[in-house]
C-alpha positions, 0 to 999 in steps of 0.5 A: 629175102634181104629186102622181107628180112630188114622191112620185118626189122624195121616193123619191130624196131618201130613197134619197140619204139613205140612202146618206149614212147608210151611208157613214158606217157603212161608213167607221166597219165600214172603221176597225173592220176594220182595228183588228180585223186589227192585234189579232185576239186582244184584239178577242176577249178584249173581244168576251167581256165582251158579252152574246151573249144581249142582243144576240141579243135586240135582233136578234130585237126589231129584226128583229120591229119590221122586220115591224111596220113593213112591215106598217103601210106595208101596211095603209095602202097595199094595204089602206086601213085606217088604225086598223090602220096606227097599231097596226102603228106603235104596235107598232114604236115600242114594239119601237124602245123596247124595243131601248133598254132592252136596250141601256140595261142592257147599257150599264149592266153596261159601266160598272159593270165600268168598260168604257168609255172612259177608264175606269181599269179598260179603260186597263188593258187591252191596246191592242186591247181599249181600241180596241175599247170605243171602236169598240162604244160609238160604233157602237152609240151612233150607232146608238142615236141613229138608233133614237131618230130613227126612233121620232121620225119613225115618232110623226110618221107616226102622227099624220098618219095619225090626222089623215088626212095621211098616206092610202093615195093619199098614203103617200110619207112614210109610205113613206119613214119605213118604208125609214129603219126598215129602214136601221136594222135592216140596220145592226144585223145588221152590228153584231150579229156585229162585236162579240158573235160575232167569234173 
């Protein structure tokens, strides 16, 4: 009963945390909906400068990475089978991983072209484009950073579950780890078509 009652605690906590985290998306997709109806054309032209391949390519990794992950959650719930719920979350850390890279290259192009904040060449352009460099390197930075806390907590999974804490009667945080992950991916299919597919 002790066990039922703190999994139930640790299920609404991580929902309450959640809803945390998509309050402040939601207010960040708020302020970019309202900057994007004030400069329709400039928020274009900028959106050109992205590569629509490179993130395409992050969609389809973090979207593989949201199978792997469920696929984890279960092999140690429905199948008791712990060596095959590390190689799953091996799998979706290494996707997270990859994710980074692309994402670390697309950065880089950015500020080789001196498309970052404060550069000389972006102070340059209309106020719309300015706004909306600024809006995509701290939506998809956060982001970043929530991809790198997911990869951190989904390594801590891994070794309970290759210590034996984490078990198919005991898959709670395990559980809770995989809806963060989710939480992740969903937010990138909202920043997928804002900044590389809006006309």
């Amino acid at each position: 009963m002790e066990d039922r009652e703190k999994t139930v605690g640790s299920r609404i906590g991580m929902w309450l945390f959640l809803l945390s985290e998509i309050l402040i998306f939601g207010g960040l997709f708020l302020l970019y909906a309202v900057y994007r109806a004030k400069h329709p054309v400039d928020f274009h032209n900028a959106s050109l400068e992205l590569s629509r391949f490179d993130g395409a390519l992050n969609t389809g990794i973090l979207l593989t990475s949201s199978l792997t992950a469920v696929l984890a959650i279960f092999s140690l719930q429905e199948r008791n089978k712990p060596k095959r719920t590390m190689l799953f979350l091996g799998l979706t850390i290494a996707l997270g991983a990859a994710f980074l890279v692309v994402k670390g290259f697309e950065w880089a192009a950015k500020f080789q072209h001196g498309l970052y904040p404060r550069a000389e060449v972006l102070l340059a352009k209309p106020p719309g484009e300015i706004l909306y460099f600024g809006l995509y390197f701290t939506m998809t930075g956060l982001h970043a950073l929530h991809v790198i806390i997911g990869m951190v907590l989904l390594g801590v999974m891994l070794g309970f579950v290759r210590r034996g804490t984490a078990t198919q009667e005991h898959s709670a945080a395990l559980e809770n780890a995989g809806l963060y992950w989710h939480l992740v991916d969903i937010i990138w299919i909202f920043l997928f078509p804002l900044f590389y597919l809006i006309s």
